[in-house]
C-alpha positions as CSV (number, residue, x, y, z in Angstrom):
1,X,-43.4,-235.3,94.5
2,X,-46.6,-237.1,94.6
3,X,-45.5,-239.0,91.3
4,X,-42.3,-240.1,92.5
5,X,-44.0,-241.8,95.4
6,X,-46.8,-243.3,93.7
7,X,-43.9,-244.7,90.8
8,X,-41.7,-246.2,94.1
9,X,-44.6,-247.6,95.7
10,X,-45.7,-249.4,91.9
11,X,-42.3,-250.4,91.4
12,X,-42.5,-251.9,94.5
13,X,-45.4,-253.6,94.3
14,X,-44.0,-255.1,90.7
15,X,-41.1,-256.2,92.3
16,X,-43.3,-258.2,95.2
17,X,-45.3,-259.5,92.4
18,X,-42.2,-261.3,90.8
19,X,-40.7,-262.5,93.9
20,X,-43.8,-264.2,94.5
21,X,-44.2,-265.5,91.2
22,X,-40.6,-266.8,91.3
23,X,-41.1,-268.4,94.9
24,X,-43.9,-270.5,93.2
25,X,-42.2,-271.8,90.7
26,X,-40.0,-272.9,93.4
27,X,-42.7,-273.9,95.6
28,X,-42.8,-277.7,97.3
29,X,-46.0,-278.6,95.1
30,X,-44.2,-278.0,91.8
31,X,-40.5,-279.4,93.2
32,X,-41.7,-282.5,95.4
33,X,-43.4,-284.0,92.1
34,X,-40.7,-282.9,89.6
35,X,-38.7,-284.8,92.2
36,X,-40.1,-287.7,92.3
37,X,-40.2,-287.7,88.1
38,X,-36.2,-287.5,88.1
39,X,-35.6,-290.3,90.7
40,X,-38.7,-292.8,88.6
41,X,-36.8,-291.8,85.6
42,X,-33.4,-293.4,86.9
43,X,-35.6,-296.1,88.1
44,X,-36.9,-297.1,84.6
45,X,-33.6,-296.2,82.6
46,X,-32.6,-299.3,85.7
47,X,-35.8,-301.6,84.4
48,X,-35.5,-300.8,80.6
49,X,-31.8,-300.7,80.1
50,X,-30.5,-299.6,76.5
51,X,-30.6,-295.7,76.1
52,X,-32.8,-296.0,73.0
53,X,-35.2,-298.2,74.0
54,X,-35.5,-296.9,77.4
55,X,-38.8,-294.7,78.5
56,X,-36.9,-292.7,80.9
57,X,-36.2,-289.8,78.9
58,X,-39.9,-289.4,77.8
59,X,-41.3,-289.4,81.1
60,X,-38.6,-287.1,82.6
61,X,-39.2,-285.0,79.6
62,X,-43.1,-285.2,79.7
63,X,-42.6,-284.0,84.0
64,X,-41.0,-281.2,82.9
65,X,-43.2,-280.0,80.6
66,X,-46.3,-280.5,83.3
67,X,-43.7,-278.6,85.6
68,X,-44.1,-275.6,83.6
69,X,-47.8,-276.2,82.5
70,X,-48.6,-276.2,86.1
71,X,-47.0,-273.2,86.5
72,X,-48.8,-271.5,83.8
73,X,-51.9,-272.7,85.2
74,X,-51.8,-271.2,88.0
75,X,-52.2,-267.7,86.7
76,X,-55.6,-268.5,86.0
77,X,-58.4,-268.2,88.0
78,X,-60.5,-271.3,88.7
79,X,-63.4,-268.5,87.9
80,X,-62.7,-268.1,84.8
81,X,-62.7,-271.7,83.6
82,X,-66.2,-272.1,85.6
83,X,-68.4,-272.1,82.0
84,X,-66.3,-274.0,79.9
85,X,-66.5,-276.7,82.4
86,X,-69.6,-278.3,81.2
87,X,-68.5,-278.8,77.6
88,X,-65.3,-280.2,78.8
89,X,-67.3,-282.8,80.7
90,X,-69.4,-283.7,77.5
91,X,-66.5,-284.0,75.4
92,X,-64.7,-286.5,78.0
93,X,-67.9,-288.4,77.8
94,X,-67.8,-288.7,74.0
95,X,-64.0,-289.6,74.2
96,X,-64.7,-292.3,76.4
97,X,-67.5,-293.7,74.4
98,X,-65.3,-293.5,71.4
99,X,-63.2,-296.1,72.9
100,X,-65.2,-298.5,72.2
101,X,-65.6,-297.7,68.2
102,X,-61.9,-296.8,67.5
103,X,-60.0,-297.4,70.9
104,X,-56.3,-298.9,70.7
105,X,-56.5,-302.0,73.2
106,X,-53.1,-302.8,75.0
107,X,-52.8,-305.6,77.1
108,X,-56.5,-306.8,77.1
109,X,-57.7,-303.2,77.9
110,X,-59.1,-300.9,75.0
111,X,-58.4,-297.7,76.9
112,X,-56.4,-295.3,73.9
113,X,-57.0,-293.1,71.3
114,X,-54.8,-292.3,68.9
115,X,-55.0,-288.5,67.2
116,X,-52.2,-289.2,64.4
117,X,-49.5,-286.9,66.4
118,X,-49.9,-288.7,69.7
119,X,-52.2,-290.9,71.6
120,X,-54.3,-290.1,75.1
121,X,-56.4,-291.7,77.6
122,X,-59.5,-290.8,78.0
123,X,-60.1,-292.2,81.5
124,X,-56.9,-290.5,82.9
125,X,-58.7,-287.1,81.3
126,X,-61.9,-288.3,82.6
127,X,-61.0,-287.5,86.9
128,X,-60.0,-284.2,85.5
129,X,-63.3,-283.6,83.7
130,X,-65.6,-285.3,86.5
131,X,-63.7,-283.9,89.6
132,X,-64.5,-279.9,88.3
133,X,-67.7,-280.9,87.5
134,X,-68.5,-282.1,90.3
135,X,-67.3,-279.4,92.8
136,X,-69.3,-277.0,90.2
137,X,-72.4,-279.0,90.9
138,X,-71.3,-279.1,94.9
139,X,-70.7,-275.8,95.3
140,X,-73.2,-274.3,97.4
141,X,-75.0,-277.3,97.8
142,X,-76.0,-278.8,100.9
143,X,-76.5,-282.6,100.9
144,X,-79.5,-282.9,103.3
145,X,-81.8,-285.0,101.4
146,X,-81.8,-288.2,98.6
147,X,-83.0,-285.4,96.0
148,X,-79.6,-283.6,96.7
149,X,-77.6,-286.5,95.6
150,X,-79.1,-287.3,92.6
151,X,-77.6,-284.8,90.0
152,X,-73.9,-285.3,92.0
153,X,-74.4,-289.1,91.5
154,X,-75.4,-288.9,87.8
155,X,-72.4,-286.9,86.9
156,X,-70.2,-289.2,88.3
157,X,-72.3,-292.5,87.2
158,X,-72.0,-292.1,83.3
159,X,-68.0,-291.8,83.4
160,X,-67.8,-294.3,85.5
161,X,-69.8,-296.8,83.5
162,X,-67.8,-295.9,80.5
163,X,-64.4,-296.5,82.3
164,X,-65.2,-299.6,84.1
165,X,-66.4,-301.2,81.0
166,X,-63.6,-301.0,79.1
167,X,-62.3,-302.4,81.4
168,X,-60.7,-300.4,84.1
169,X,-60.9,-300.8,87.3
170,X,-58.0,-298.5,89.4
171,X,-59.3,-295.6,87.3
172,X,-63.3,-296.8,88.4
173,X,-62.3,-297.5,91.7
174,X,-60.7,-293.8,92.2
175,X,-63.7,-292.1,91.0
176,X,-65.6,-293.8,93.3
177,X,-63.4,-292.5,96.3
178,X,-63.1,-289.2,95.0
179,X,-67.0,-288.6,95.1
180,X,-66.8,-289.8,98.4
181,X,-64.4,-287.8,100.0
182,X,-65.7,-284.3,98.3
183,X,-69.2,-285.2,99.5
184,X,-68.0,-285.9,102.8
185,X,-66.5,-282.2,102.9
186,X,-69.6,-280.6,101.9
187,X,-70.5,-282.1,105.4
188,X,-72.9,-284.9,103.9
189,X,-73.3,-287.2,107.0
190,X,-70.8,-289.6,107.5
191,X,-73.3,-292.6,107.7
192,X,-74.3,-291.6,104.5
193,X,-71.2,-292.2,102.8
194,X,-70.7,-295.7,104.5
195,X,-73.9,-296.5,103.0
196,X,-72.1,-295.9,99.4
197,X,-68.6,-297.3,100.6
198,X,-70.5,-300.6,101.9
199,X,-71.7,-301.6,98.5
200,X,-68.1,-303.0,97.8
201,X,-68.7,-304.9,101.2
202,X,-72.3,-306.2,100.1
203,X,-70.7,-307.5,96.7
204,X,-67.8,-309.2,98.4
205,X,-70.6,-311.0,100.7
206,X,-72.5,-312.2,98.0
207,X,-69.5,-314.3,96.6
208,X,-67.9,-315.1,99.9
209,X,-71.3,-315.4,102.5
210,X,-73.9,-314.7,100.8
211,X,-76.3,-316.2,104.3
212,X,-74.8,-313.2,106.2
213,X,-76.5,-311.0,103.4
214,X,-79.8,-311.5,105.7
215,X,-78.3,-309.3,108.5
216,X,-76.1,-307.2,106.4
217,X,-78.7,-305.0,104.5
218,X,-81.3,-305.0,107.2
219,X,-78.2,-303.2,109.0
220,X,-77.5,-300.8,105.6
221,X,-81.6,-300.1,106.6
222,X,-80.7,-299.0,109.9
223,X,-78.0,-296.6,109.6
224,X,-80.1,-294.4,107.0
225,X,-83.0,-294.4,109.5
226,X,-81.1,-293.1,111.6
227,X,-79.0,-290.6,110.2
228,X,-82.1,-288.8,107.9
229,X,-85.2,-287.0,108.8
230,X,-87.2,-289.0,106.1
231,X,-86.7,-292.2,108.1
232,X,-88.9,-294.0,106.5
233,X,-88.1,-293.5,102.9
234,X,-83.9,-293.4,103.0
235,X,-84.4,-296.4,105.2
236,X,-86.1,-298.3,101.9
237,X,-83.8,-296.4,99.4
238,X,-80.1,-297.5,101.7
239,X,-82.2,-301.5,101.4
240,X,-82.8,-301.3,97.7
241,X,-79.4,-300.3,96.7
242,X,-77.8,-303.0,98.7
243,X,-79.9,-305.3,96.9
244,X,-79.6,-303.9,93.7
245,X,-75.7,-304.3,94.2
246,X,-76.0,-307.8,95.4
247,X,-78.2,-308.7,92.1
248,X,-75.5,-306.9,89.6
249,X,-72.8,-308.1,91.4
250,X,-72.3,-311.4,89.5
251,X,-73.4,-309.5,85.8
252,X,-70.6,-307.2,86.2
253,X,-68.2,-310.0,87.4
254,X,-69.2,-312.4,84.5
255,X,-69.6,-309.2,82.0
256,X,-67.3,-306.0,83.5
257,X,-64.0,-307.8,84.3
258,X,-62.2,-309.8,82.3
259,X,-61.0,-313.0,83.0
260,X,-56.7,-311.6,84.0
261,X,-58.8,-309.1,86.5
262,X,-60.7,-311.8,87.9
263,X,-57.7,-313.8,89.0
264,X,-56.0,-310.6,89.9
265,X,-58.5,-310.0,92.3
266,X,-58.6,-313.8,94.2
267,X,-54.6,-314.7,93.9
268,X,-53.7,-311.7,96.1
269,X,-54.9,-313.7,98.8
270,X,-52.5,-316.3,97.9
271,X,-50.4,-315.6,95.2
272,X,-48.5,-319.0,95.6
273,X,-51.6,-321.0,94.1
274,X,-50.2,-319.7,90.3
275,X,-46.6,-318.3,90.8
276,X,-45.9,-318.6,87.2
277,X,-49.1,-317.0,86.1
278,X,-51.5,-314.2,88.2
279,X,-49.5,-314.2,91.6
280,X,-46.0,-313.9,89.7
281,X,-46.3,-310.1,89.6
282,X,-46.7,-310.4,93.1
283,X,-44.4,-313.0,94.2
284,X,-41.6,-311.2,92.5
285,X,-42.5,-307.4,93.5
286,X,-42.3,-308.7,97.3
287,X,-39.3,-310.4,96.8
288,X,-37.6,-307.2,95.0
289,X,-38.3,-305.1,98.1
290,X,-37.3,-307.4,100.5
291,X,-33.9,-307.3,98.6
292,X,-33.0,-304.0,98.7
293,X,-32.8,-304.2,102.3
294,X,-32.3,-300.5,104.4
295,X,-30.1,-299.2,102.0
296,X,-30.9,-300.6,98.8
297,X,-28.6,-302.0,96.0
298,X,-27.6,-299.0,94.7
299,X,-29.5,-296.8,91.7
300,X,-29.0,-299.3,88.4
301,X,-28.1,-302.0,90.6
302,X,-30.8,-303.8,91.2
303,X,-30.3,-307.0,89.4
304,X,-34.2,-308.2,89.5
305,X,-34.8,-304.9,88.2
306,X,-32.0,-304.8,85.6
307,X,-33.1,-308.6,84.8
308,X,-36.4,-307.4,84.4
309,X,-38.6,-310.2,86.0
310,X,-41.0,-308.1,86.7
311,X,-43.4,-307.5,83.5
312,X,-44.4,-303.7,83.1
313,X,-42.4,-302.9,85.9
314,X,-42.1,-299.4,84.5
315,X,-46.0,-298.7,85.0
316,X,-47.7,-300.0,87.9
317,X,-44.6,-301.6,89.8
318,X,-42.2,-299.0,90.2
319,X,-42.3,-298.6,93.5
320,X,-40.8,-301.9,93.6
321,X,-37.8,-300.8,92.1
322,X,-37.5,-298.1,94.4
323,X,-37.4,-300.6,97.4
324,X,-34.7,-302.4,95.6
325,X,-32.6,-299.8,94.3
326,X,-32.9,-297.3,97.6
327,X,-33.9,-299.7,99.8
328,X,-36.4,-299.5,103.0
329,X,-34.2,-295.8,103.7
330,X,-35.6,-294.6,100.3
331,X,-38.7,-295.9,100.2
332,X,-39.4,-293.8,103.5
333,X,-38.3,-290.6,101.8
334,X,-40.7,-291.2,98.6
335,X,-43.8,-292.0,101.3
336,X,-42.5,-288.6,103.1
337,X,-42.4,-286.7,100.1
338,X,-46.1,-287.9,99.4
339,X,-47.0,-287.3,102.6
340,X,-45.6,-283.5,102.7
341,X,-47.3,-283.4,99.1
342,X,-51.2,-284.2,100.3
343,X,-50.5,-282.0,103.7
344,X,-50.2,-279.2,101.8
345,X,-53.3,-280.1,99.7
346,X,-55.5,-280.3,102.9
347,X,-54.2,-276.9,104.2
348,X,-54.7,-275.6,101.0
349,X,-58.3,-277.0,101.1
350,X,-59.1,-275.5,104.5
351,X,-58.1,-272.2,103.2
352,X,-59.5,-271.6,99.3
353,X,-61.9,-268.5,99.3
354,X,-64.8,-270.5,98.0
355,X,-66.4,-273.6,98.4
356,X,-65.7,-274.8,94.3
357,X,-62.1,-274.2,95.0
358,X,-61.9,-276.4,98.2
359,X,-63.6,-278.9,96.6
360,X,-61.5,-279.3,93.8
361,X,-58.1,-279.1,96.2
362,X,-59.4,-282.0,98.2
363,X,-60.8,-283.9,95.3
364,X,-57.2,-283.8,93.8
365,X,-56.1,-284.8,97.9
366,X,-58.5,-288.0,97.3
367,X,-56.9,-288.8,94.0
368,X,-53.6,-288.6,95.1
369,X,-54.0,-290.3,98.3
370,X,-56.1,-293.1,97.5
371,X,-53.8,-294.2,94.3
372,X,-50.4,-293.9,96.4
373,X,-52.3,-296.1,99.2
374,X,-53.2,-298.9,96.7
375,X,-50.4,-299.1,95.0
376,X,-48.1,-299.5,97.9
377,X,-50.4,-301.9,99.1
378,X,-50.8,-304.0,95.5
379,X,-46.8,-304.1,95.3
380,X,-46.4,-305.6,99.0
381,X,-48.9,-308.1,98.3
382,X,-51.6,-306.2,100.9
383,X,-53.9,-305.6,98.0
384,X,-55.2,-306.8,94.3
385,X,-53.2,-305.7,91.3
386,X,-55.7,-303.1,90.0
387,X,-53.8,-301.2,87.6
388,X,-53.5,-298.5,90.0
389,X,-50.3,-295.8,89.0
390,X,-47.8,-294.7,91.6
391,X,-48.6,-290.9,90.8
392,X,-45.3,-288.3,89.6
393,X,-43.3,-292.1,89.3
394,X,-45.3,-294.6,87.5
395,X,-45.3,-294.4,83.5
396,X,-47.7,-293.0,81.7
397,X,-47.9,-289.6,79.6
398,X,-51.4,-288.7,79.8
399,X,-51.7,-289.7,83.6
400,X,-48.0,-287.9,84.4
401,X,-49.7,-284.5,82.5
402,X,-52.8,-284.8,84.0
403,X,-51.7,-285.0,87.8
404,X,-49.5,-281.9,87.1
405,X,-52.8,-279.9,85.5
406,X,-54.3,-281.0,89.3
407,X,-51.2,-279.1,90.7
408,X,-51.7,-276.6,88.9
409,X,-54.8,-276.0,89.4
410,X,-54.2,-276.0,93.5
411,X,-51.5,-273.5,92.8
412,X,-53.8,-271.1,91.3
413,X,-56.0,-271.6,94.5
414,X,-53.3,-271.3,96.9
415,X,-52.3,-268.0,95.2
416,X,-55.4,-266.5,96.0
417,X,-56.1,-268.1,99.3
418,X,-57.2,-266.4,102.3
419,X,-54.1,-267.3,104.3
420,X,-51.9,-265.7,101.2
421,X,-54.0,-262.5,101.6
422,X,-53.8,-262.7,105.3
């Protein structure tokens, strides 16, 4: 008797086990992206046209099969990968410094590297890499002092050094936010993190008014005097940066950027002053959203996108094909999607068992957020062109498999959540 209970109660349990697995498979973080993969694959099938020359069938292909390795992923415990996180770290580093030995350059950027069988980028591996390593060095850490920033800092400092040199600047710029955002949920003080943030202000002073420089960093002085116990001393070290940033500021302009990023950076403030040249991309991604109007043209209607007057429009300006194709109507749905997407991030965040495993839910949060923010913005002129992907819709193998690895990753968090055990 007692065997027959114990055998219906494990059959039970088995059978609870595999509807759950199933639901996740099913769950809105693995369909909401694999969505948005099908509907960019119609979109650039639209852009590129012939069947056989079309990359519309790779990337839907290369979504699925970050569908399933997401869902694979999540069987395993962020616990278990904890050791082997360090290693992986080192060998991003080397990958990115072998870039500049035996790198592929496309389009002015040496950012590949090519294993025979298939290519990769390193940088797109590289917020993988630095993200986990970062919430391992985070976790348990509480960011009270300068000392407790340094190690944090350095991890992220070498990637980002190799990445912006190559040059590139979206994937710089992201790790930048990232660290901000997960430092600011280990409850590091808020003026702190404007101190970091401002540094983008202080080097867009030094070009534009450089006199108000005089006031500026005296103020970068006061907020860390007032916002640390060591007034005296993070007071100096918030001055020094700021004038470190202002001095470096015009070597890594003349030296970090090259010359297309440069005017990428100026003509989005005016596009018009070289609408054949660095504002066309603009120009022309405004004037293919305007035209799809509320409802759009239709998908494969679009006749800028089907003409194609928008170079690369398959990478870093699909969302301009989206506003022409579904209009204003599906442009909304996308940004819901997106915004259903990084709400379930957060509340996964808020409820992971452990510090490492919030960290690295609202690092991926950060990612996400930040790049669908300045993309949107780049392709309605409200922001530079910075080479920033559209996650799930622009193309790109390595960047498509990678943000399906983060999902995966918060899967296998959510599954072992508090509010999934509750």
């Amino acid at each position: 008797m007692y065997r027959r209970i114990s055998l219906l109660v494990k059959r039970g349990f088995l059978q609870k086990k595999e509807t759950r697995s199933s639901a996740f498979l099913f769950s809105p973080l693995l369909i909401i992206p694999l969505f948005l993969v099908i509907i960019s694959g119609v979109l650039i099938k639209s852009i590129q046209g012939e069947f056989f020359v079309s990359n519309y069938l790779g990337h839907i292909l290369t979504g699925f099969l970050g569908y399933f390795l997401a869902f694979f992923i999540s069987y395993v415990p962020l616990e278990r990968i904890r050791k082997y996180l360090i290693p992986f770290y080192l060998c991003t580093l080397i990958s990115l410094c072998l870039i500049y030995f035996v790198g592929i350059s496309v389009s002015g950027s040496q950012r590949w590297l090519n294993l025979g069988i298939f290519s990769f980028q390193p940088s797109e591996v590289a917020k993988l890499s630095t993200l986990l390593t970062l919430a391992l060095v985070l976790d348990k850490k509480i960011i009270s002092t300068i000392r407790d920033l340094v190690l944090p800092l350095l991890i992220v400092i070498l990637p980002w050094l190799l990445v912006f040199f190559q040059p590139d600047l979206g994937t710089s710029l992201v790790l930048l936010v990232m660290t901000g955002v997960m430092l600011y949920w280990m409850q590091m003080p808020i003026e702190w993190i404007l101190i970091l943030v401002f540094c983008i202000v202080t080097s867009v002073l030094h070009f534009t008014l450089p006199m108000v420089l005089i006031f500026w960093i005296p103020f970068m002085g006061y907020l860390a005097y007032r916002s640390s116990k060591k007034k005296i001393i993070f007071s100096t070290f918030a001055v020094s940066l700021h004038l470190v940033v202002a001095k470096l500021t015009p070597i890594l302009w003349q030296y970090g950027l090259k010359e297309y990023q440069k005017e990428r950076l100026v003509l989005f403030l005016n596009p018009n002053i070289d609408p054949l040249g660095g504002g066309y991309h603009l120009l022309q991604s405004k004037i293919a959203i305007g035209s799809g109007g509320f409802w759009g043209t239709g998908l494969l209607q679009g006749k800028l996108t089907n003409l194609q007057f928008i170079p690369e429009q398959h990478t870093d300006f699909i969302y301009s094909a989206l506003g022409e194709e579904l209009g204003f109507l599906g442009c909304v749905i996308v940004l819901f999607l997106f915004f259903l997407l990084i709400k379930k991030l957060i509340y996964i965040a808020q409820n992971a068992r452990s510090e490492f495993e919030s960290l690295v839910v609202i690092g991926v949060a950060a990612i996400f957020l930040f790049q669908i923010i300045i993309n949107l913005f780049m392709t309605v002129g409200l922001g530079p062109v910075t080479g920033i992907p559209l996650p799930f819709m622009s193309y790109g193998r390595t960047s498509l498999l990678i943000n399906f690895i983060f999902i995966g990753l918060a899967l296998s968090i959510l599954k072992r959540s508090r509010s999934l055990r509750s």
